[in-house]
C-alpha positions as CSV (number, residue, x, y, z in Angstrom):
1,X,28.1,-43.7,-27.7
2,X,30.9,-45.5,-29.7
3,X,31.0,-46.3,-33.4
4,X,33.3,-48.2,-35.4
5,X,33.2,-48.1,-39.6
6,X,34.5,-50.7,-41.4
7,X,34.3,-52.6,-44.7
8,X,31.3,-50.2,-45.4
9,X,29.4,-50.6,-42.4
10,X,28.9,-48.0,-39.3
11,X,28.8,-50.3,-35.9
12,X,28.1,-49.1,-32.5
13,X,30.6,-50.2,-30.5
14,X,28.7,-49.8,-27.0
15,X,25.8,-51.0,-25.6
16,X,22.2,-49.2,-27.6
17,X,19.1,-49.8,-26.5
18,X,16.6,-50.2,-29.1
19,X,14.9,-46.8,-28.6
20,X,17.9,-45.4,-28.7
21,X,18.9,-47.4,-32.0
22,X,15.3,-46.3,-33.4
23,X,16.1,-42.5,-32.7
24,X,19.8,-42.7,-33.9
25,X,18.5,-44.3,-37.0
26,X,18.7,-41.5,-39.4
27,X,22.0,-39.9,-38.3
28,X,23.6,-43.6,-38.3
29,X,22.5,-44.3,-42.1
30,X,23.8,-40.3,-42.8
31,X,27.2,-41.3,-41.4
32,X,27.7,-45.3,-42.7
33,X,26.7,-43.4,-46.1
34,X,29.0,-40.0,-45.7
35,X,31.9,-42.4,-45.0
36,X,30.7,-45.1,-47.7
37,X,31.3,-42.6,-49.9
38,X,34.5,-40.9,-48.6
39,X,36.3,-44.2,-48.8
40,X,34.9,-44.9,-52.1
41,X,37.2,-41.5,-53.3
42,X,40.0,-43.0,-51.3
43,X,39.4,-40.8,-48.1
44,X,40.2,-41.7,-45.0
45,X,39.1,-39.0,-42.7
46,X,40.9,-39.0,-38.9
47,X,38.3,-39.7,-36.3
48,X,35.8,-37.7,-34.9
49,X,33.3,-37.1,-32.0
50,X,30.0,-35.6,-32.7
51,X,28.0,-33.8,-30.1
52,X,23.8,-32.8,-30.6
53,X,21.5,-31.1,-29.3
54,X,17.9,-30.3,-29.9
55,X,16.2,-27.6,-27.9
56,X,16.0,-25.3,-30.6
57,X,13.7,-28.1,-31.7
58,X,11.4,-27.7,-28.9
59,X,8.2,-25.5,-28.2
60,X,7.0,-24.2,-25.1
61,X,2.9,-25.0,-24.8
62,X,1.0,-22.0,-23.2
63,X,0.1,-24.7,-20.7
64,X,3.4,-26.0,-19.9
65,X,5.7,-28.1,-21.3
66,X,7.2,-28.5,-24.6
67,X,7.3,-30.5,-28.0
68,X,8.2,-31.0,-31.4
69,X,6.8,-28.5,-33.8
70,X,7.0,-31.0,-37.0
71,X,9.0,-28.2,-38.7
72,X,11.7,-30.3,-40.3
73,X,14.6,-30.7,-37.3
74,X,15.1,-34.3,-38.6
75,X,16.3,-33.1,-41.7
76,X,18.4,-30.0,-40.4
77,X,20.1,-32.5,-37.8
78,X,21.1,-34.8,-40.9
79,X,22.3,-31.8,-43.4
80,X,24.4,-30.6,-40.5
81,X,25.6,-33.8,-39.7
82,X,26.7,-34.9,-43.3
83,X,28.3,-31.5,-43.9
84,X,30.2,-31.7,-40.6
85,X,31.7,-34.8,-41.7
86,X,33.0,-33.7,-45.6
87,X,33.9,-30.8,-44.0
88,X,36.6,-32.5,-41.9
89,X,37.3,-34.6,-44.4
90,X,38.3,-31.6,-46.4
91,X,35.6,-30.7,-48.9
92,X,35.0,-27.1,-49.7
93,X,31.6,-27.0,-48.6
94,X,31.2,-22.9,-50.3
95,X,31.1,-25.1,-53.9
96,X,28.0,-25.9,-55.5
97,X,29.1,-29.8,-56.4
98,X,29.3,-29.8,-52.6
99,X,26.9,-28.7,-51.5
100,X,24.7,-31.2,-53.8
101,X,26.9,-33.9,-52.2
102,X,25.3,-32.8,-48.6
103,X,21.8,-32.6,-50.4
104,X,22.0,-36.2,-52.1
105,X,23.9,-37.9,-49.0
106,X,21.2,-36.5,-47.0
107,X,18.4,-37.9,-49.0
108,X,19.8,-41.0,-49.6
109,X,20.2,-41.5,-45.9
110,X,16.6,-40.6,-45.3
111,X,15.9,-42.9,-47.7
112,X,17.8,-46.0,-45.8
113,X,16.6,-45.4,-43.0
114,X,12.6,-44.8,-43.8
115,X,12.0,-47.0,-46.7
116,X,11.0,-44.3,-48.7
117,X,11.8,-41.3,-50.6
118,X,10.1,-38.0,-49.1
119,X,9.9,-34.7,-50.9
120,X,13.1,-34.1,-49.6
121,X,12.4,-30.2,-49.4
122,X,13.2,-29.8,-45.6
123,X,16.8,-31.5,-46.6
124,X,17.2,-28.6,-49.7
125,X,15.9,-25.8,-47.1
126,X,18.8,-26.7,-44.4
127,X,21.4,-27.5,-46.8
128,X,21.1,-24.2,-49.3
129,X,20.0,-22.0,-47.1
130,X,17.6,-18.8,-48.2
131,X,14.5,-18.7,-50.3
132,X,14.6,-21.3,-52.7
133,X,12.7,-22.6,-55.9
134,X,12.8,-26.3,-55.4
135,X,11.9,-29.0,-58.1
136,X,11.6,-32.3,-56.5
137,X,14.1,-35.5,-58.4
138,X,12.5,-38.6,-60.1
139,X,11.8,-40.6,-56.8
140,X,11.2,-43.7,-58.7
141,X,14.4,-42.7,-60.7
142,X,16.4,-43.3,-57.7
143,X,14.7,-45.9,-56.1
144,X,15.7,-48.1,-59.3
145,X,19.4,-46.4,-58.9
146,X,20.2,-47.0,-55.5
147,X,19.3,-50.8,-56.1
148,X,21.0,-51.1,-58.6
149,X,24.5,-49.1,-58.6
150,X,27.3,-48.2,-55.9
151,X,25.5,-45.5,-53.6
152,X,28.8,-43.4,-54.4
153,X,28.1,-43.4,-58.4
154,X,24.5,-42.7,-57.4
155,X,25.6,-39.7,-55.5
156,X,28.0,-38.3,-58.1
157,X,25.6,-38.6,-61.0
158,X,22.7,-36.0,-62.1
159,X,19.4,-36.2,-60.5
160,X,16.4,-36.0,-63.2
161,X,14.6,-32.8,-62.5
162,X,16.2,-31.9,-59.3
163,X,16.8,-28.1,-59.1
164,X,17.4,-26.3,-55.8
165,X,17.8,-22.3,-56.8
166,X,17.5,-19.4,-54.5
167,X,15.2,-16.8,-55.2
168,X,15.4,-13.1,-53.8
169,X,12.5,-12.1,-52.0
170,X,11.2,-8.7,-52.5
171,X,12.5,-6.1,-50.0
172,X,11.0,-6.5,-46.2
173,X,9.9,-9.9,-46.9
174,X,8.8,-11.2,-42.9
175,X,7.9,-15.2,-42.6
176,X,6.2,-16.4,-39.3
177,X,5.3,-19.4,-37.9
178,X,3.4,-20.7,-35.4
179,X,2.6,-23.9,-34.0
180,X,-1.1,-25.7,-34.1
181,X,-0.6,-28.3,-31.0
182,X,-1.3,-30.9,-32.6
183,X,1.5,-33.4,-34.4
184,X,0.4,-35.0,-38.1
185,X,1.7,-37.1,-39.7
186,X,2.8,-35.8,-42.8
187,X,3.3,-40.1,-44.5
188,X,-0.7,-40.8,-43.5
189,X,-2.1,-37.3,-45.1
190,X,0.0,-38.1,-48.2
191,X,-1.5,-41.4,-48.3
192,X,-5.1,-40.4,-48.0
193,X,-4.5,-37.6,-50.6
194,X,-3.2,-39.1,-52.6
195,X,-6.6,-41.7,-53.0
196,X,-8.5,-39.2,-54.8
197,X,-6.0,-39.8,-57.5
198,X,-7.1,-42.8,-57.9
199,X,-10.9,-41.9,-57.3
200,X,-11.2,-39.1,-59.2
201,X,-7.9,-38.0,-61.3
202,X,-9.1,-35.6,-63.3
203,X,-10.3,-33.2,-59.9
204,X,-6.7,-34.2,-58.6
205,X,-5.2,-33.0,-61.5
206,X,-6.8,-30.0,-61.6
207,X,-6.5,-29.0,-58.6
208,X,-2.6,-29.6,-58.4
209,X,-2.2,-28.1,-61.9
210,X,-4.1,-24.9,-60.3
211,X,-0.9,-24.8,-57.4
212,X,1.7,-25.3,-59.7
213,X,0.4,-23.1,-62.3
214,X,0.2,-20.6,-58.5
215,X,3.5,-21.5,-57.5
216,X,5.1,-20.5,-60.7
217,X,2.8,-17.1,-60.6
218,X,4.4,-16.9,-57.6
219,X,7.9,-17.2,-58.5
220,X,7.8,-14.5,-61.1
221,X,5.7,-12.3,-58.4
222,X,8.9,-12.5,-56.1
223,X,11.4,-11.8,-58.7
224,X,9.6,-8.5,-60.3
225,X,9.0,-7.3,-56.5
226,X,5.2,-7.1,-56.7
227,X,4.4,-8.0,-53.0
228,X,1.1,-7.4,-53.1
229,X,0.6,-10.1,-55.8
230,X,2.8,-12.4,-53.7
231,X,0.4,-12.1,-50.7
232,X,-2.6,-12.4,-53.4
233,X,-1.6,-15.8,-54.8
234,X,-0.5,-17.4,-51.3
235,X,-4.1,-16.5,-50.2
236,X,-5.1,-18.8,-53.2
237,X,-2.9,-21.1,-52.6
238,X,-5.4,-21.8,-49.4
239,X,-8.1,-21.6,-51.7
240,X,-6.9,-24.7,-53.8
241,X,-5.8,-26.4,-50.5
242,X,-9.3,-25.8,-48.8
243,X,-10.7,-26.9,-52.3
244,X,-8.8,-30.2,-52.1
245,X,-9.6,-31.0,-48.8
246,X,-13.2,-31.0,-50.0
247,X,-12.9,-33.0,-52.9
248,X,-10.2,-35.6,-51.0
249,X,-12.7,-35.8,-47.7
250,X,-9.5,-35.3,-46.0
251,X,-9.4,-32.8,-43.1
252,X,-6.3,-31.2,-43.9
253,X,-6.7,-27.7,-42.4
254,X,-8.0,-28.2,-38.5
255,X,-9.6,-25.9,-37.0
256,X,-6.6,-25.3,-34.6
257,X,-4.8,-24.1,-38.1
258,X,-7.9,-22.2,-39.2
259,X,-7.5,-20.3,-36.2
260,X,-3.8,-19.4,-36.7
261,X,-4.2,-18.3,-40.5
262,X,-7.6,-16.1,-39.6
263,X,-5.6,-14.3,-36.9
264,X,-2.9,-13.5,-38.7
265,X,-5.3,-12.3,-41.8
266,X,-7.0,-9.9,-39.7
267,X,-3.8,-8.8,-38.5
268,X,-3.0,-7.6,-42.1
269,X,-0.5,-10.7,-42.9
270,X,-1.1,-13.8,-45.7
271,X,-0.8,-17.3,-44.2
272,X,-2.0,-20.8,-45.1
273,X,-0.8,-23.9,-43.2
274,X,2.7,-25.3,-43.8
275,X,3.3,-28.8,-45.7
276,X,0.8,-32.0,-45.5
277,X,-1.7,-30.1,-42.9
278,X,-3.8,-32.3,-40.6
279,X,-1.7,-30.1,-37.7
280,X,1.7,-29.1,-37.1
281,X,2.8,-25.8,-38.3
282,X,1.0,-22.5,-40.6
283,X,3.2,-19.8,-41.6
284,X,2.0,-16.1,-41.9
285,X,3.8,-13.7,-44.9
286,X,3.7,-9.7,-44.8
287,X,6.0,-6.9,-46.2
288,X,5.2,-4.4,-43.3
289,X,7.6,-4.8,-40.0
290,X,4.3,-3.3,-37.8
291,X,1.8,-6.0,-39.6
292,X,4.8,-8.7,-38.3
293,X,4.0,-7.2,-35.0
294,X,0.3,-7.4,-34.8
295,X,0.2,-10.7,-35.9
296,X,2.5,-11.9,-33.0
297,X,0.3,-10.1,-30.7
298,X,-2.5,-11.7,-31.9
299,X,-1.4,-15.1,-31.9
300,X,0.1,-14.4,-28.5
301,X,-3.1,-13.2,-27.3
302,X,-5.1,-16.0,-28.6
303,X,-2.7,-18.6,-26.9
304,X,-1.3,-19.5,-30.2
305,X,2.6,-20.9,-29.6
306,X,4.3,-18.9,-32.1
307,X,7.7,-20.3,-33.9
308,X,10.9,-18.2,-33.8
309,X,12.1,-18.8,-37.3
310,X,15.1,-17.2,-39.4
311,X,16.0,-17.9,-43.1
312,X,19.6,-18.0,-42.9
313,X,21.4,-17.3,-46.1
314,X,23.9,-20.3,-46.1
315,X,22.3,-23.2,-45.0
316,X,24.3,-26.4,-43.5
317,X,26.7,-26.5,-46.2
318,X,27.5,-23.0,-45.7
């Protein structure tokens, strides 16, 4: 596939089919707005070939075949791509101001491309790389900016209550993953959820005070090296989710992610399931490399596709 850019706009240049336009959908808005931005500094980077791949992606099913695990590829694919692109156009991807540059690039293409404005979490996770303590940006903040200023100003300028720190993990920290076999849809759970606000704010609000007040817990947990409280407080982090599931009348743990989380608990390990629920993915969190074992055992044994998942230091914008 061919692409021209000018006067602002990314063209293909060869004949797309319209699946293949809906695939390339995201990476073409992380481009047009990579470059958009480039030439708005007065950079005009030589031309380039881009090459992808996605079987790391990919899971094999016990019973054959293989698919998508839900576990935030789309967003590793655009991090990659935009930092590929100011890197050969020269920018010094080890500097912080760079790296947010890959971050809000990323987002905003997300944005373009969806219609909306996620959590953007997965994109902070593949650009930064490591453990991180992530508060999410205004999302109405830059929905109002992006219609209404240059897309380059918007990226150069400071995102209200966006922070993306790493956070060091207590000595022989071990994440797993594993994958339910069944795909959600993380924009529909959201959704329903997102009615008991409107239902019954005061049990919404108390609940997701209860995680934040967890997460923070959490956070301070890490950083003074008590393990044993980290594992304590991601068990209650269940808790609350379980607890809002009740109240919401949305089934966001299934049993197929039940099942992953109580295997790994007997196996010695933490674990509750991993973003909106309703399927995809549940992660498992222990300390001791022999608990790490057991649990893949178990899970193996039970038929339960486990994840091979590393936290790399650097991220994308390494």
């Amino acid at each position: 596939m061919d692409a021209r850019y000018e006067n602002g706009a990314l063209t293909w240049t060869t004949t797309v089919t319209p699946e293949v336009t809906k695939k390339m959908l995201v990476a073409h808005h992380a481009i047009e707005t990579t470059l958009r931005y480039l030439e708005a500094k007065g950079v005009s980077p030589a031309p380039f070939a881009v090459e992808t791949e996605n079987k790391d992606t990919l899971i094999n099913l016990p019973g054959g075949g293989t698919t998508k695990v839900g576990f935030g590829s789309s967003a590793a694919a655009t991090a990659g791509l935009v930092a590929a692109i100011l890197s050969h156009a020269g920018d010094d991807l080890s500097l912080r101001e760079a790296k947010d540059r890959v971050f809000k690039i990323s987002t905003l293409a997300h944005y373009l491309a969806q219609g909306k404005v996620g959590s953007a979490f997965d994109i902070a996770a593949a650009t930064y790389g490591g453990t991180l303590i992530y508060e999410r940006f205004d999302p109405e903040w830059l929905i109002k900016e992006t219609n209404a200023k240059p897309l380059p100003q918007v990226i150069d300028e400071k995102w209200p209550s966006f922070t993306a720190e790493h956070l060091k993990m207590p000595e022989g920290f071990t994440l797993l993953a594993a994958f339910s076999g069944v795909s959600a849809s993380t924009t529909e759970f959201v959704k329903k959820v997102s009615e008991l606000k409107k239902t019954n704010p005061m049990e919404y609000n108390l609940i997701y005070g209860a995680i934040a007040d967890i997460t923070h817990h959490f956070i301070a947990a890490a950083k003074e090296g008590d393990t044993e409280e980290t594992l304590s407080l991601l068990c209650e982090n269940r808790k609350l989710l379980l607890q809002l599931q009740r109240s919401s009348g949305v089934t966001l743990e299934i049993p197929q992610l039940t099942n992953i989380i109580e295997t790994a608990n007997k196996a010695g390990a933490a674990a509750k399931f991993s973003g909106a629920g309703g399927g995809d993915c549940a992660i498992a969190v222990t300390y001791d490399h022999k608990v790490a074992s057991e649990v893949k055992k178990k899970w193996a044994e039970a038929g339960i596709p486990e994840i091979p998942v590393k936290i790399p230091e650097k991220g994308a914008a390494g």
